[in-house]
C-alpha positions in Angstrom: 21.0 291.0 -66.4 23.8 292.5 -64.3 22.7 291.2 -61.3 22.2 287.7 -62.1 25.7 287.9 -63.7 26.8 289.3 -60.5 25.3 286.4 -58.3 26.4 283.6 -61.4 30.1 285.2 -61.5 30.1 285.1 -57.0 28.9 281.6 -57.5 31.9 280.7 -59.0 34.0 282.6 -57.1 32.3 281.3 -54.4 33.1 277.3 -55.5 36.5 278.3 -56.4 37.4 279.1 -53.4 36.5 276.3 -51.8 39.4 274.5 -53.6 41.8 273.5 -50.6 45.4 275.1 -50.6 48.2 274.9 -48.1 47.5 277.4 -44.7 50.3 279.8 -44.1 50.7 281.9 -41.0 52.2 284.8 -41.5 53.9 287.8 -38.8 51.4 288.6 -36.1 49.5 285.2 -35.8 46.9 285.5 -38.8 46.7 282.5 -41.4 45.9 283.2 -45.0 45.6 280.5 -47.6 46.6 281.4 -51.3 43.4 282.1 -53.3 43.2 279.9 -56.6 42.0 283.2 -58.4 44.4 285.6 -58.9 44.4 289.7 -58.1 43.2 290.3 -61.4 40.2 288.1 -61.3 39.4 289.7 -58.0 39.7 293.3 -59.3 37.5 292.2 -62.4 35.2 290.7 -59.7 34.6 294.3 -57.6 34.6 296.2 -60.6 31.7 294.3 -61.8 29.9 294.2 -58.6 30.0 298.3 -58.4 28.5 298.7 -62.2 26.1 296.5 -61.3 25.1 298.1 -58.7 24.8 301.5 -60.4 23.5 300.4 -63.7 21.0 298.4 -62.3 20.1 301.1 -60.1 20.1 303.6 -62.9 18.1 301.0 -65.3 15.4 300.2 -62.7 15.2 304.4 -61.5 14.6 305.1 -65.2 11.6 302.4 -66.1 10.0 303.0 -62.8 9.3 306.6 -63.4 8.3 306.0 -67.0 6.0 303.8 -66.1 4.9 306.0 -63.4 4.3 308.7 -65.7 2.5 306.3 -67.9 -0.1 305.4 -65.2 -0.4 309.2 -63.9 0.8 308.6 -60.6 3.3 311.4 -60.4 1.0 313.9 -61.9 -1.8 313.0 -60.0 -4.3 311.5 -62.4 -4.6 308.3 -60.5 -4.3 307.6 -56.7 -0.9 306.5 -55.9 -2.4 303.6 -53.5 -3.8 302.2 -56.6 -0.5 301.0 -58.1 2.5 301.5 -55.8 5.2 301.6 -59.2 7.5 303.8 -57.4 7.1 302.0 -54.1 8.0 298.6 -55.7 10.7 299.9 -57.4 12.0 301.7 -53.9 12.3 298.4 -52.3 13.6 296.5 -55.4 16.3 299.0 -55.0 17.8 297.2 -52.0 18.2 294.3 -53.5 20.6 296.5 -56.7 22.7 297.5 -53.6 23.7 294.2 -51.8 27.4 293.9 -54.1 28.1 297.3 -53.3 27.6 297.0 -49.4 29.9 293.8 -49.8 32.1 296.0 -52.0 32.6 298.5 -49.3 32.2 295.8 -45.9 35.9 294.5 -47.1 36.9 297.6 -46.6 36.6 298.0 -42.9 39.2 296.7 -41.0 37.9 294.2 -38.5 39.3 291.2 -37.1 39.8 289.1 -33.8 43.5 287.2 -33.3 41.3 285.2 -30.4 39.8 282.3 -30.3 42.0 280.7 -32.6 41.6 276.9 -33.6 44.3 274.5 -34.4 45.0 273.7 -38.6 47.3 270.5 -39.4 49.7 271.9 -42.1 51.6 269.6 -44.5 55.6 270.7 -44.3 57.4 267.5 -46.0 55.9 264.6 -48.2 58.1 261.9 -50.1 57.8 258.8 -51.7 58.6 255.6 -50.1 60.5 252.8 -51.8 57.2 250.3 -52.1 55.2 253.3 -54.1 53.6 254.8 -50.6 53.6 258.9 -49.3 55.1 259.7 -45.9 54.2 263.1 -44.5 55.3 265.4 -41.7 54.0 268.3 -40.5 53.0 270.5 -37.8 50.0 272.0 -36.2 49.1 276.1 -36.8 46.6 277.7 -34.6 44.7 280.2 -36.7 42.2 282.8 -35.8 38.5 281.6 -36.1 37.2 285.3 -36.8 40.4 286.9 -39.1 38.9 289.7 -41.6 37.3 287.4 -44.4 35.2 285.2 -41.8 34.0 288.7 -39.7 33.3 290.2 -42.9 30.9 287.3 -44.3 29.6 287.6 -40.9 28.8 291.1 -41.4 27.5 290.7 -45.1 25.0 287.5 -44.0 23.7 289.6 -41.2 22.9 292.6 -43.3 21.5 290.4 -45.9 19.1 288.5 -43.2 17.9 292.2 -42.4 17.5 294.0 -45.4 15.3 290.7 -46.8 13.4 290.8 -43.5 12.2 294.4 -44.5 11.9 293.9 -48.2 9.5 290.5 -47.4 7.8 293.0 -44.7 6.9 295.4 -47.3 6.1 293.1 -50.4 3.6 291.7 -48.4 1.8 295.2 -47.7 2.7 296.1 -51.5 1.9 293.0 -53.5 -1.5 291.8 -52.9 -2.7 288.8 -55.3 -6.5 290.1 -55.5 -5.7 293.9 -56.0 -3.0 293.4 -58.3 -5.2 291.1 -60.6 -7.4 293.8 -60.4 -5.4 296.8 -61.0 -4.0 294.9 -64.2 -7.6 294.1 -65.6 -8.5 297.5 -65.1 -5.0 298.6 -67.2 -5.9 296.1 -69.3 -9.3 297.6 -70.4 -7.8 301.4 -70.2 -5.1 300.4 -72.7 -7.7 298.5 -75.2 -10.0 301.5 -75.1 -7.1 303.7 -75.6 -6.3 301.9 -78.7 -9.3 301.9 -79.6 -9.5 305.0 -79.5 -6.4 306.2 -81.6 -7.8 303.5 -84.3 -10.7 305.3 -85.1 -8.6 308.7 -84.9 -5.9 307.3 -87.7 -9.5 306.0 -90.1 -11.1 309.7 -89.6 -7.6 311.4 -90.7 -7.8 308.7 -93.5 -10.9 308.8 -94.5 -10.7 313.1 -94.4 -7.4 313.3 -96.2 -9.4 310.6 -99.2 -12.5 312.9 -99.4 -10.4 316.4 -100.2 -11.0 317.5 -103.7 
């Protein structure tokens, strides 16, 4: 739940953003253009991302080892080859973490003032008397790489590698004919078990009925 609100919510954000507004240049050569969402929004936005994170993390850490525990593989009863639950769970724990590296990637101050490219800027617009615009402006040269575009850089390349190791290691861990075995056999272990506790609960009945 908290992630996919995560990725809905930076979705949004994301188209948002893309809304054009005026480029400014401000002391020391960088541009900036005014976001349409506001500080708050943006606080709201990382403090979200980091309880997600944890949460998630916390949530997935909890039913992992219970059902780990409920399949014997952390005491022993059953070989831990056999159903890999906290192996699965170890790499679905890299994808809980990716809006707390972005979280902590806009913290580190990285930027380039060169190459820059030139941005036409709107500085004057009026009407003229038959009902047309005239503008004026000027031409700004902006950085290409300023700190949001290294830091998406950064954040993509992490991404690309992180899903590169996850796909490496589904593939050893998820295998279509062992898995539809493994849940057959828990299938038929959890019948029997019931089964089994059935015919307990009717003894205990049928004891407790017969007492004098």
């Amino acid at each position: 739940f908290f992630i996919w609100s995560y990725v809905i919510l930076s979705t949004w954000q994301s188209g948002v953003s893309m809304v054009p507004t005026q480029v400014e240049q401000v002391p020391g050569g960088w541009c900036i253009y005014p976001k349409p969402i506001g500080n708050t929004m943006q606080v709201i936005m990382i403090a979200f991302a980091v309880s997600s994170t944890f949460v998630g993390t916390a949530g997935l850490s909890i039913i992992a080892h219970g059902v780990a525990h409920a399949l014997g593989e952390v005491d022993g009863g059953h070989s831990k080859e056999k159903y890999n639950v906290l192996k699965k769970a170890g790499v679905g724990q890299i994808y809980l973490q990716l809006p707390l590296i972005k979280v902590f990637m806009t913290l580190i101050p990285i930027s380039y003032s060169t190459p820059t490219v030139v941005v036409p800027k709107t500085v004057t617009s009026s009407m003229l008397p038959d009902g047309g615009w005239q503008t004026s402006g000027e031409y700004v040269a902006c950085p290409i790489y300023d700190h949001d575009v290294v830091v998406h850089l950064m954040y993509c390349t992490v991404v690309t590698t992180l899903m590169a190791y996850t796909s490496y290691h589904n593939m050893k861990l998820y295998i279509p004919s062992r898995d539809r075995d493994v849940a057959r056999r828990l299938r038929e272990e959890l019948e029997s078990r019931l089964t089994a506790d059935e015919e307990d609960m009717q003894g205990t009945d049928t004891s407790v009925g017969n007492r004098p």
